[in-house]
KEGUKE-744833 format. One record per residue: x, y, z of N, C-alpha, C in turn; residue in one letter. Coordinates in steps of 0.05 Angstrom, whole numbers. Last residue first. Layout:
SITE     nxx     nyy     nzz    caxx    cayy    cazz     cxx     cyy     czz  r
SITE       X       Y       Z       X       Y       Z       X       Y       Z  A
...
REM end
This chain:
SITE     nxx     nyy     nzz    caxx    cayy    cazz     cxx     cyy     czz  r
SITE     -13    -306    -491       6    -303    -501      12    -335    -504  X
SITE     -65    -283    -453     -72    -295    -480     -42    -308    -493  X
SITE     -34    -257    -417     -56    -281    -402     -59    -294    -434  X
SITE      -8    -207    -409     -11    -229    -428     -23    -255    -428  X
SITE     -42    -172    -393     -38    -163    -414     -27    -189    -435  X
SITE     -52    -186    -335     -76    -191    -357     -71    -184    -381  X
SITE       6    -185    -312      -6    -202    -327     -24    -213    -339  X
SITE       9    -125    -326      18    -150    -344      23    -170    -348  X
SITE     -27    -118    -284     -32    -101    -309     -18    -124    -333  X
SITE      -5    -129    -244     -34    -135    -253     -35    -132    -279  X
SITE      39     -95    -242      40    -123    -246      22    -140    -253  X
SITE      26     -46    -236      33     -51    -273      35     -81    -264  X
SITE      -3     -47    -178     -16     -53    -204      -8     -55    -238  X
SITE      55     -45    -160      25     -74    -163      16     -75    -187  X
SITE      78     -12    -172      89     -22    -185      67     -51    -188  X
SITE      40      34    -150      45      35    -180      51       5    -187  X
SITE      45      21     -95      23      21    -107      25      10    -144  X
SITE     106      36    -102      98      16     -86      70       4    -103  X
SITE      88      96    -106     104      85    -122     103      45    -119  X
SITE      57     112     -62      46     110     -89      56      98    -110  X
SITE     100     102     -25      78      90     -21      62      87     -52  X
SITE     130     142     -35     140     121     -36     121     100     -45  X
SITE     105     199     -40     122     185     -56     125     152     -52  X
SITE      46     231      -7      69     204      -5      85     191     -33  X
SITE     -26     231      17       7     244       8      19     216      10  X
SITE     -71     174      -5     -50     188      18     -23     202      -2  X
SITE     -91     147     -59     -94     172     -39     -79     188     -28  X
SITE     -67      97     -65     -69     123     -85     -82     138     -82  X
SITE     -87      71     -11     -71      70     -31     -84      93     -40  X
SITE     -72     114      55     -99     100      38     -83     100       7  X
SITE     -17      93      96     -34     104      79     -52      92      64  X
SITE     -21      75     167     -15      66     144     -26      83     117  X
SITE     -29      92     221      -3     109     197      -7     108     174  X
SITE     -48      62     261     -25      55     252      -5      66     231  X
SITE     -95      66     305     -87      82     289     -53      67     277  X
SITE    -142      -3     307    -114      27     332    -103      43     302  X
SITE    -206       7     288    -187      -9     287    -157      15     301  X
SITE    -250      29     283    -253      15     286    -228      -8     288  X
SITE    -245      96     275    -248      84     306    -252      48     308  X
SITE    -249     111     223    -278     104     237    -277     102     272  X
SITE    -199     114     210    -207     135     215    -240     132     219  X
SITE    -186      55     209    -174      77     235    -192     106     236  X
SITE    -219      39     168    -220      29     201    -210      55     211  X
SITE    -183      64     134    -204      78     126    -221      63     163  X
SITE    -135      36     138    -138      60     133    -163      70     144  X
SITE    -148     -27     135    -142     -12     157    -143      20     158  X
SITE    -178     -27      84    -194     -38     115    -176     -22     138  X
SITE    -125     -18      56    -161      -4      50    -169      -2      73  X
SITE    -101     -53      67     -91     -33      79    -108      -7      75  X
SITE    -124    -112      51    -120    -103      97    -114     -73      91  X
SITE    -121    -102      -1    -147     -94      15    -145     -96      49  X
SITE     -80    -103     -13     -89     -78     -15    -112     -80      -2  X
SITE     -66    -157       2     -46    -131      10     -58    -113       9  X
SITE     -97    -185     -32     -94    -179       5     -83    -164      15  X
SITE     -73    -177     -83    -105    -162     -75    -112    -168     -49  X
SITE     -23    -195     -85     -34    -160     -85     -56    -156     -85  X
SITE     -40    -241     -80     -24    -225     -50     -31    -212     -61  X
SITE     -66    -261    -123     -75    -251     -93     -58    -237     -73  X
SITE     -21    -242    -172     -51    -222    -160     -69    -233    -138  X
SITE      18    -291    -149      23    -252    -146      -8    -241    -144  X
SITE     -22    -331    -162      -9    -328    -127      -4    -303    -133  X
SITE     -25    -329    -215     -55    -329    -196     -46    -322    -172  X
SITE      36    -328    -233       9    -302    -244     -15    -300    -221  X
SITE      34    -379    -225      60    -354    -209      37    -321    -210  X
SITE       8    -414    -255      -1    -419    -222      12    -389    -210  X
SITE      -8    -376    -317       9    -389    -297      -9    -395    -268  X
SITE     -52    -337    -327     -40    -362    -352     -18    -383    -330  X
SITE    -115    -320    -306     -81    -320    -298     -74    -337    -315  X
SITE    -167    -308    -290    -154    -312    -315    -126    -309    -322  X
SITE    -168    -298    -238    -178    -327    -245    -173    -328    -279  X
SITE    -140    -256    -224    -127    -279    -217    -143    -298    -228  X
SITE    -166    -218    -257    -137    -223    -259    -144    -242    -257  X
SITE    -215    -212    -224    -221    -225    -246    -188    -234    -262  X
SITE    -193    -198    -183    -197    -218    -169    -200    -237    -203  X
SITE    -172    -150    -201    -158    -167    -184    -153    -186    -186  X
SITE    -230    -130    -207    -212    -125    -229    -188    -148    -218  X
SITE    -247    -122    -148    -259    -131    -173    -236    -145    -194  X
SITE    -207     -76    -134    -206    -112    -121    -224    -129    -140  X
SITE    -233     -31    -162    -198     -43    -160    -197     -71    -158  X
SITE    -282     -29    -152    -275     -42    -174    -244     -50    -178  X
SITE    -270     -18     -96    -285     -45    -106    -278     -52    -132  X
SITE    -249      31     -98    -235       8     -88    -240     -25     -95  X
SITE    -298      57    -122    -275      57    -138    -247      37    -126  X
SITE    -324      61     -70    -337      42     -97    -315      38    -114  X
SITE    -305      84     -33    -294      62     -29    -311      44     -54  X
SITE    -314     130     -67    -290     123     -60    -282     100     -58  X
SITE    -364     137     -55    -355     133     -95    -318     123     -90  X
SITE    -380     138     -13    -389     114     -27    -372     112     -47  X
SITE    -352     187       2    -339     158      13    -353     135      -5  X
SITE    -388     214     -20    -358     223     -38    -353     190     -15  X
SITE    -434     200       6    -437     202     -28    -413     203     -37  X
SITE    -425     229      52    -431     198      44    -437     183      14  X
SITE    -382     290      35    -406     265      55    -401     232      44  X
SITE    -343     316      18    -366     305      -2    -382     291      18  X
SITE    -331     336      69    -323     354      46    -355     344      24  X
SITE    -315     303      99    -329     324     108    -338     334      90  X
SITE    -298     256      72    -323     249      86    -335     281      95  X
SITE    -249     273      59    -267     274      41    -290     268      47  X
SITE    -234     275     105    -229     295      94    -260     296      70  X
SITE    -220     225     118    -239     240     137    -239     270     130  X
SITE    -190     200      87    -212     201      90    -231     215      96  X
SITE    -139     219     106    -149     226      83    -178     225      73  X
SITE    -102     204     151    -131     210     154    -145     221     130  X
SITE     -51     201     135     -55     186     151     -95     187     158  X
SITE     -40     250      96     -27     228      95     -38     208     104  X
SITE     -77     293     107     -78     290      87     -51     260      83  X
SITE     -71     296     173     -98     283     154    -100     277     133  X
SITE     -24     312     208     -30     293     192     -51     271     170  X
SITE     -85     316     256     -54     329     244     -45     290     224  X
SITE    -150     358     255    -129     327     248    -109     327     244  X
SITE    -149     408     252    -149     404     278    -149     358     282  X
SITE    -152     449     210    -131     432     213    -128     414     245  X
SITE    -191     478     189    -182     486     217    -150     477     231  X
SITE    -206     446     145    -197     484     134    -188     488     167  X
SITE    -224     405     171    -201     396     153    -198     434     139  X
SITE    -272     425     204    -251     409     215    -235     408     204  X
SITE    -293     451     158    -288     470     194    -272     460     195  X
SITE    -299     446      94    -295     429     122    -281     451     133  X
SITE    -300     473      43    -311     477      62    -315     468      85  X
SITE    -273     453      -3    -253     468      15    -269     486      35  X
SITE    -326     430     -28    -305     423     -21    -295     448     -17  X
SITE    -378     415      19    -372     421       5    -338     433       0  X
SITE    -401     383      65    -399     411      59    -393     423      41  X
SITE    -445     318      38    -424     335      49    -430     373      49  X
SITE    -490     299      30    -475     312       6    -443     328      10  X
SITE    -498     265      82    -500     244      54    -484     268      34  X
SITE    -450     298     132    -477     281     120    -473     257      98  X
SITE    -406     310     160    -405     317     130    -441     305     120  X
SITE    -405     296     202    -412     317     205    -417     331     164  X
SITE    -376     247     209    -405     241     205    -416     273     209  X
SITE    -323     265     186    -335     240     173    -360     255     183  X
SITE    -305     293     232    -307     309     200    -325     284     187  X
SITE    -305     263     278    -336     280     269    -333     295     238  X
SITE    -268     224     255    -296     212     260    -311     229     260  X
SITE    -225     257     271    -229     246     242    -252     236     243  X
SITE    -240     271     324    -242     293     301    -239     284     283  X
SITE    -218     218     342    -249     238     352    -252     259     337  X
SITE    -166     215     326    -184     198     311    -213     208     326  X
SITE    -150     265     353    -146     259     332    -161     235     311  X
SITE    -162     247     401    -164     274     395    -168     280     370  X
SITE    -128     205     425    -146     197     418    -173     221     412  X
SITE     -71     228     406     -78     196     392    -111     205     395  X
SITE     -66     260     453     -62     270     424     -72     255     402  X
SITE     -86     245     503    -100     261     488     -96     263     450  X
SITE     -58     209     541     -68     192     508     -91     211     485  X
SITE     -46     230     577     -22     221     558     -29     198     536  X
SITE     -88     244     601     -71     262     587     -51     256     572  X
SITE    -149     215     586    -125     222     608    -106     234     582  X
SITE    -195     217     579    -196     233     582    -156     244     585  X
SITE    -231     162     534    -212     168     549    -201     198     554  X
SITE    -255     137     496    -268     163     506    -253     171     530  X
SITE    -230      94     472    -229     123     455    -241     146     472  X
SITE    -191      65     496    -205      76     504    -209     104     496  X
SITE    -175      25     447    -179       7     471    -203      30     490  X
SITE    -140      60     426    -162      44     409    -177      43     431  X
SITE    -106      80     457    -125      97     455    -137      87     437  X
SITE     -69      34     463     -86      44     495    -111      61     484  X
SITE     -46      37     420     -71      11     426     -84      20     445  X
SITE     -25      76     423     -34      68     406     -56      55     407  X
SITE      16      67     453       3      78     461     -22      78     450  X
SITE      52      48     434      39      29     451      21      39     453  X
SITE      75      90     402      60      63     381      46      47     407  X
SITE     103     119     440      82     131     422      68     103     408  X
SITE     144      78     458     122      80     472      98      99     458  X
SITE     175      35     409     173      71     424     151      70     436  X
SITE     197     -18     399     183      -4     394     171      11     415  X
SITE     244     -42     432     241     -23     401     224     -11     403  X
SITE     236     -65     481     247     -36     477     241     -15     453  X
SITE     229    -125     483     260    -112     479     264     -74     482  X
SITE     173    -127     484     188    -118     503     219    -112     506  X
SITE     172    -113     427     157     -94     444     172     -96     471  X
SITE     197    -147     398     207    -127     399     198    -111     407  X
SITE     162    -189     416     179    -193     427     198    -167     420  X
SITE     109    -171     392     113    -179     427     138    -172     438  X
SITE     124    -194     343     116    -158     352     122    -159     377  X
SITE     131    -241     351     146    -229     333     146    -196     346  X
SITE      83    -259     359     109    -263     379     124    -240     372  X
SITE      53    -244     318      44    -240     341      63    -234     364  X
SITE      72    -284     277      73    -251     276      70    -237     297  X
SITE      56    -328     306      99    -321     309      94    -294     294  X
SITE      10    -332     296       9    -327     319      47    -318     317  X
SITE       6    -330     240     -12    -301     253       2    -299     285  X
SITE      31    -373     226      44    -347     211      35    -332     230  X
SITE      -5    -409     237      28    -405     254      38    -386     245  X
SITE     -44    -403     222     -49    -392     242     -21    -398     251  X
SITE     -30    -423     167     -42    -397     174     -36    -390     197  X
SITE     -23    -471     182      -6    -466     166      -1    -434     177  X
SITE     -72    -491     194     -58    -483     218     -26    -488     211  X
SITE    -102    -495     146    -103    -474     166     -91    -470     180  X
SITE     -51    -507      95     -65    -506     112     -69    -503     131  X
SITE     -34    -471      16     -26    -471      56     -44    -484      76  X
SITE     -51    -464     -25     -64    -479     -14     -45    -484      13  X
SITE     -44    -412     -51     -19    -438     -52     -27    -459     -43  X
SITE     -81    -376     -24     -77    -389     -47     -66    -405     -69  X
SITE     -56    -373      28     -79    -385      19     -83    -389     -10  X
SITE      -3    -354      15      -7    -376       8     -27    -391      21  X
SITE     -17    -303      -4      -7    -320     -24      -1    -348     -13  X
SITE     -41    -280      31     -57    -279       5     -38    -304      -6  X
SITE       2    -273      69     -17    -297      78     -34    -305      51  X
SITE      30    -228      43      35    -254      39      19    -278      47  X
SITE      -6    -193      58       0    -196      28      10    -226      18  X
SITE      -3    -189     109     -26    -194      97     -21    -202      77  X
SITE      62    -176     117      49    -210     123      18    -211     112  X
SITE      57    -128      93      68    -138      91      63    -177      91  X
SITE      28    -108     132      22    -110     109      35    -121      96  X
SITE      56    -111     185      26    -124     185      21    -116     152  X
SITE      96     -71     174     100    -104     180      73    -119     170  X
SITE      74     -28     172      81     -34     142      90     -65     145  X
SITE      61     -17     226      36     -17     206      51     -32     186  X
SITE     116     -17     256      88     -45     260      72     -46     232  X
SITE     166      -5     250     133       4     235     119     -17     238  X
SITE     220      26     288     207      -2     279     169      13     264  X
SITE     244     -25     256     254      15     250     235      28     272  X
SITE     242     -74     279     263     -61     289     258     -29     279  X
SITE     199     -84     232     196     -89     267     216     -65     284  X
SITE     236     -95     184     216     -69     194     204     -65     212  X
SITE     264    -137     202     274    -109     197     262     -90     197  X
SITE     220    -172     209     243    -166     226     250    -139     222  X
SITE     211    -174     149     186    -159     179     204    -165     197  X
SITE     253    -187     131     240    -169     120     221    -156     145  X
SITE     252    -247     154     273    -232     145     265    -207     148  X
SITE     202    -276     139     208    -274     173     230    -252     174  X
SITE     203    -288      82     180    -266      98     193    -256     128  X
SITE     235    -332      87     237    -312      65     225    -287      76  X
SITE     211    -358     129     233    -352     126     248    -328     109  X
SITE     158    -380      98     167    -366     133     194    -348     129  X
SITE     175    -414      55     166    -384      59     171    -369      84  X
SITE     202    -455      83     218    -438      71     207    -410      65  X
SITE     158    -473     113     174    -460     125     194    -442     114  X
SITE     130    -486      64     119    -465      75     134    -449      97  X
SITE     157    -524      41     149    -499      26     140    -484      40  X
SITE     153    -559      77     178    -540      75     169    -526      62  X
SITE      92    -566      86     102    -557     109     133    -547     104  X
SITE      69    -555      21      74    -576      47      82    -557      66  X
SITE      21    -537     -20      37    -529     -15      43    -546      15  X
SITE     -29    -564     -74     -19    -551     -47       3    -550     -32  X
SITE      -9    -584    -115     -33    -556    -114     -36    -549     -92  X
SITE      61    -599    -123      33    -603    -122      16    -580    -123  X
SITE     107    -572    -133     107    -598    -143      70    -608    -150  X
SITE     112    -513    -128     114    -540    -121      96    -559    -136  X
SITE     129    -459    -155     150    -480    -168     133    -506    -141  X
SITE      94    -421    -133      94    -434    -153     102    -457    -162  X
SITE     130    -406     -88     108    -423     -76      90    -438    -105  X
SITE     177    -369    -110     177    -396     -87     146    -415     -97  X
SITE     139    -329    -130     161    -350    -148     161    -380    -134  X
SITE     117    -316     -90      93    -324    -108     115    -345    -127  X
SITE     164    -296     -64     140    -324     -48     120    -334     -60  X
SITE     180    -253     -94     189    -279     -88     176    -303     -82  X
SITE     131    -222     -99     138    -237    -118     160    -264    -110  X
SITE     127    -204     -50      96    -216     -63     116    -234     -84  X
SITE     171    -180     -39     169    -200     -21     145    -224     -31  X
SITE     167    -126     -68     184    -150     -69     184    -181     -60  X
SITE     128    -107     -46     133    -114     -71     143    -140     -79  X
SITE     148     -91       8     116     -98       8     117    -112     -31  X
SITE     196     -64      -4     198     -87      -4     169    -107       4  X
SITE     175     -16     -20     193     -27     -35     193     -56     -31  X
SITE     168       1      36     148      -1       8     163     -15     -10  X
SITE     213       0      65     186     -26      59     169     -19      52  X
SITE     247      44      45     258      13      32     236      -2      36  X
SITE     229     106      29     219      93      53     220      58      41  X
SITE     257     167      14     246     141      -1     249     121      34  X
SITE     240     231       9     252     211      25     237     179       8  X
SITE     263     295     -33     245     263     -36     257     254      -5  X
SITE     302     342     -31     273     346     -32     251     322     -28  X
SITE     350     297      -5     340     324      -9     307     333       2  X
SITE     331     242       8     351     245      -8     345     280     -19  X
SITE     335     211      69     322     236      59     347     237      42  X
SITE     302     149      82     326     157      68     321     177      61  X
SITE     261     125     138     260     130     101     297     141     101  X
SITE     246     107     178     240      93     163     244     101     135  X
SITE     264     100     245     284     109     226     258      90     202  X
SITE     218     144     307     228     108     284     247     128     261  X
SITE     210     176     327     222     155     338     233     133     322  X
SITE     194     217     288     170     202     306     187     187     323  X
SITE     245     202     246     217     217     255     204     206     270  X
SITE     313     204     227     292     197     242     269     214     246  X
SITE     332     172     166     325     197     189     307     191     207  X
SITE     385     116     164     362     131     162     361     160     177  X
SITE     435      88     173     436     111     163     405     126     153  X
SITE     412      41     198     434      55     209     442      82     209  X
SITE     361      30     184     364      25     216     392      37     220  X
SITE     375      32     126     354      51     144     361      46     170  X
SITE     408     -20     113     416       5     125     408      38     135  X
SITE     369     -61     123     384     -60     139     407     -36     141  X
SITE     339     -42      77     327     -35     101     343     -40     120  X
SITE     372     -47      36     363     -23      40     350     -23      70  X
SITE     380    -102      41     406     -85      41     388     -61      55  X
SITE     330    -119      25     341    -126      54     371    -108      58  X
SITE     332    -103     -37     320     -86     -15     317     -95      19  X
SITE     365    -136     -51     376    -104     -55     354     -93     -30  X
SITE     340    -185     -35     370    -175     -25     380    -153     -26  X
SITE     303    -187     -70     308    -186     -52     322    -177     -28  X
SITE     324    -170    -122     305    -154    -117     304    -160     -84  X
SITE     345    -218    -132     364    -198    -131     345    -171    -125  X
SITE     305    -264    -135     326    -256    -111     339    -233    -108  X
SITE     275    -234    -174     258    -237    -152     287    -237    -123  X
SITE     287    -240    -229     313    -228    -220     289    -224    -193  X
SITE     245    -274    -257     266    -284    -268     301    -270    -239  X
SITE     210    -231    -251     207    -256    -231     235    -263    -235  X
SITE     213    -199    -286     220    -185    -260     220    -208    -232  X
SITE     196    -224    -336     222    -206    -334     233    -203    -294  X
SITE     148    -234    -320     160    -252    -324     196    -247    -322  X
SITE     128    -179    -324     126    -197    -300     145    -220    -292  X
SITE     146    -130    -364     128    -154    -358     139    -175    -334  X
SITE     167     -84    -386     187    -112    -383     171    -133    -378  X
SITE     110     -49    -388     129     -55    -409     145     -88    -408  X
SITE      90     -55    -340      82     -72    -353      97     -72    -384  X
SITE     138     -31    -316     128     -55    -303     114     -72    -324  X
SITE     136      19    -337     149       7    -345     149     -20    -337  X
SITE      80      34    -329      94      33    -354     105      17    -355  X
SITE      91      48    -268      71      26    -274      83      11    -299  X
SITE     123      88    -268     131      64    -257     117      37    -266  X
SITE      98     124    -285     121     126    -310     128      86    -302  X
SITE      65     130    -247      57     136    -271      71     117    -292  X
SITE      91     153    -201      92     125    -201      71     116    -226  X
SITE     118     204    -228     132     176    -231     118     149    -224  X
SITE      61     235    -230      77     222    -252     100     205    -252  X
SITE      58     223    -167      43     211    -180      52     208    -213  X
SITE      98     265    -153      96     228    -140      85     209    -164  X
SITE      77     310    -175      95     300    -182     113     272    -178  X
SITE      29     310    -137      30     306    -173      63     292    -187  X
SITE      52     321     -92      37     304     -91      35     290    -128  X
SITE      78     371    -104      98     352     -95      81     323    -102  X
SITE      36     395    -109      47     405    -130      71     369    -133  X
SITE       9     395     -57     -13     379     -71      14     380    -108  X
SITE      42     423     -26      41     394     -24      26     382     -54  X
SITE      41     470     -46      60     460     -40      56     430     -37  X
SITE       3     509     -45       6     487     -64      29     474     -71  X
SITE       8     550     -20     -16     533     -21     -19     517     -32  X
SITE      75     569       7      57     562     -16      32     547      -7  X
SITE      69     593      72      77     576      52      58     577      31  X
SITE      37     621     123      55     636      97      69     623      92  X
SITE      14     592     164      34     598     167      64     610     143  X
SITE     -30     597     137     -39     607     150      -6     605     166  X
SITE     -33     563      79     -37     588      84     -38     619     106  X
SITE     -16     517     100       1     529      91      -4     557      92  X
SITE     -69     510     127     -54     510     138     -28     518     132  X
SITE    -116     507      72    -105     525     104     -81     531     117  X
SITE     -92     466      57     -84     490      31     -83     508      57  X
SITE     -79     413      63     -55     427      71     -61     457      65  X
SITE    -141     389      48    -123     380      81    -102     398      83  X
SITE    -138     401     -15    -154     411      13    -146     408      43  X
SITE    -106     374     -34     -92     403     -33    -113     406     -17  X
SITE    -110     320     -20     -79     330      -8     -85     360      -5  X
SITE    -152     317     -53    -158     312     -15    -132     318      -9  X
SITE    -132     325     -87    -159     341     -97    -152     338     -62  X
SITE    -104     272     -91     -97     300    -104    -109     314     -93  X
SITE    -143     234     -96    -123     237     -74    -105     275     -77  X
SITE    -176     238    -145    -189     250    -114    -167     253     -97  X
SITE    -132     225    -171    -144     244    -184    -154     260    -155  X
SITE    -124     173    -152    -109     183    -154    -118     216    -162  X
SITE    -187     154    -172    -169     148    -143    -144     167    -131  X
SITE    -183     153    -236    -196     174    -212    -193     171    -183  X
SITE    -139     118    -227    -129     142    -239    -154     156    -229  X
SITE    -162      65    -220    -139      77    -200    -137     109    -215  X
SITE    -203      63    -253    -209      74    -233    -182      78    -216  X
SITE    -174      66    -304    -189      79    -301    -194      83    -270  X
SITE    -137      17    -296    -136      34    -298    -147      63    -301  X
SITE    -185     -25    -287    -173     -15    -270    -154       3    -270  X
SITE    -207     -21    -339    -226     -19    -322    -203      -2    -292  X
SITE    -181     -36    -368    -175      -6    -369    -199     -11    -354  X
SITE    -121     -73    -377    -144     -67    -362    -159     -47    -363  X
SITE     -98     -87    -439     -95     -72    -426    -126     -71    -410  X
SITE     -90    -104    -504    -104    -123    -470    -107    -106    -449  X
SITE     -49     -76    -532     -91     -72    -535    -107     -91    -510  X
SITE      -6     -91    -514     -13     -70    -510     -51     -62    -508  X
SITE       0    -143    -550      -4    -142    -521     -18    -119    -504  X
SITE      -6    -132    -603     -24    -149    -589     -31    -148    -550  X
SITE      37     -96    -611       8     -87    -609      -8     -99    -595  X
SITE      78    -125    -593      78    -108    -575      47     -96    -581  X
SITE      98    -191    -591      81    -173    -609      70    -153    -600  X
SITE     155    -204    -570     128    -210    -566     111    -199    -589  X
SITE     207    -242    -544     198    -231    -565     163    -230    -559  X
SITE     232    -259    -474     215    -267    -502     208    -245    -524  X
SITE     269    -202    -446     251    -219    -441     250    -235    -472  X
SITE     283    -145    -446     258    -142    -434     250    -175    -433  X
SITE     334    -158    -467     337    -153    -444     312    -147    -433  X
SITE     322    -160    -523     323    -184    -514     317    -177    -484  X
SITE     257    -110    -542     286    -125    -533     287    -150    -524  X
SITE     199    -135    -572     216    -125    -557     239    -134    -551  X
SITE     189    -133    -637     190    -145    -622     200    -122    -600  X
SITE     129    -100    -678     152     -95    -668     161    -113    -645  X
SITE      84     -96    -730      93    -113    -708     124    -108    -701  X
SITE      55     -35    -754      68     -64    -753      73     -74    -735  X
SITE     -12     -28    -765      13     -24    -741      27     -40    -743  X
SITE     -62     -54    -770     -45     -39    -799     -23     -30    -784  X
SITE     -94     -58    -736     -86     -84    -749     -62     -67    -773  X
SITE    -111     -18    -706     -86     -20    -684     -76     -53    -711  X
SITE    -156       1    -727    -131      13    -735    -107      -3    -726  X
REM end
């Protein structure tokens, strides 16, 4: 059917003229398919983790999971339009994407709200928008722009300091709100890009170790709140008794028994003790997992982290059919990016790594984050859409 459709160009302001059928019928739908049952389960695990607990302090029961949907049709609408303007469109304006969102995070640290100790979002009413999701985005594309344009197939020592630099900006600022977690994702995403820029190793290991400093050094300046140090204390000693590391390490000891108390079929759903008791706080954002581990068992985590696989699958088959060097560098950072924050998510709530916050993509409650999410994958999206063009 799709040959009897006429041909329609797109605007100038989207870019080159294209052939909008041709492009449109490329479409991943592998990985659109599985981010959307991803998104589907995250839903399903928001309204189980909150439905008790609303219920039991007389709020709607569907309060979150209603708010949760409604994340999800924008970062829906977000994807769209990503792969509508296409990639090429959004590289072209990479600085000004920059700098809007170094604005934004340099005025969270002034005019943010505060929670937990840290300033990390902007409450605009009913929404908070949180600027390093935003700029977990942004940052892939610049450095994929940057690190494109050299000269050779591997990338030198200015190219690489100039990356530094570009990157060193951004995780500063989010150091200071301060979010360790969204720093460290941040630099994963980017290390993706320039191992695949051909950076060498002890290219690498100067990024890991001045990340290192980096944290250190706003640790002992103060910034970062003694709740996040603490952090590590209760990785370090999960069977720890003492009192000023109960709440941290209480919390990932009950995300671990909803997991292995769920079996291979699980309980069944809105049958978890542990996630109907609410005795994870924060589970349906920060412990999502451990929800669905009680709920479906080892069978609902297999299909979970199966449906991650084919995400990174899908990714990886992007990047080796990339039409540009700019195309191959963006879909690795976005498939290092997503996979430290898979590994770390779903780590924390094993005990295998310090609790950091970070959400499970297109899972975890959360506007921002999903939106963030969205905008990757329409980037994936267009550039397997035009890889043929």
């Amino acid at each position: 059917m799709l040959q009897f459709l006429p041909k329609v160009k797109l605007p100038k302001w989207m870019g080159t003229s294209y052939d909008v059928v041709s492009i449109w019928k490329n479409v991943d739908i592998a990985l659109i398919v599985a981010v959307f049952l991803q998104s589907v389960i995250g839903a399903l695990t928001v309204y189980s983790a909150t439905r008790q607990r609303l219920i039991n302090q007389g709020f709607d029961q569907y309060f979150y999971v209603q708010r949760q949907v409604f994340f999800l049709i924008i970062a829906a609408v977000a994807t769209v339009v990503v792969m509508a303007v296409g990639h090429d469109w959004i590289r072209e304006r990479a600085i000004i994407w920059y700098i809007s969102a170094s604005i934004l995070l340099i005025y969270v640290l002034v005019g943010g709200s505060v929670r937990r100790g840290a300033r990390l979002s902007f409450d605009l009413g009913p929404i908070s928008v949180q600027p390093a999701e935003l700029m977990k985005v942004v940052v892939l594309i610049l450095i994929a722009a940057y690190t494109a344009d050299a000269a050779y197939e591997k990338i030198d020592y200015r190219q690489f300091s100039v990356s530094l630099m570009l990157l060193g900006l951004p995780v500063l600022l989010i150091l200071f709100q301060p979010d360790l977690g969204s720093a460290t994702v941040v630099v994963s995403g980017v290390v993706g890009v320039l191992i695949m820029a051909g950076a060498k190793k002890r290219y690498i290991a100067m990024i890991t170790v001045l990340t290192i400093f980096s944290a250190a050094l706003v640790t002992v300046a103060g910034v970062v709140d003694r709740y996040q140090l603490r952090r590590f204390d209760a990785f370090l000693n999960q069977d720890s008794n003492e009192k000023d590391l109960q709440q941290i390490v209480l919390q990932v000891r009950f995300a671990k028994r909803a997991v292995s108390s769920g079996g291979f079929f699980g309980k069944g759903y809105l049958q978890g003790p542990l996630t109907n008791g609410a005795y994870i706080p924060v589970q349906f954002s920060d412990f999502p997992f451990s929800a669905i581990g009680e709920q479906f068992g080892m069978l609902g985590g297999f299909v979970v982290i199966g449906l991650f696989a084919i995400v990174l699958w899908r990714l990886w088959v992007i990047s080796r059919l990339a039409r540009t060097r700019f195309d191959q560098l963006l879909v690795a950072g976005i498939f290092s990016l997503l996979l430290f924050q898979i590994f770390q998510n779903i780590g924390m709530t094993m005990g295998l790594t310090p609790v950091s916050g970070l959400p499970l993509p297109f899972i975890s409650y959360g506007g921002s984050h999903l939106v963030s999410s969205a905008l990757l994958v329409g980037l994936a999206q267009s550039i397997y859409m035009r890889r043929l063009r």
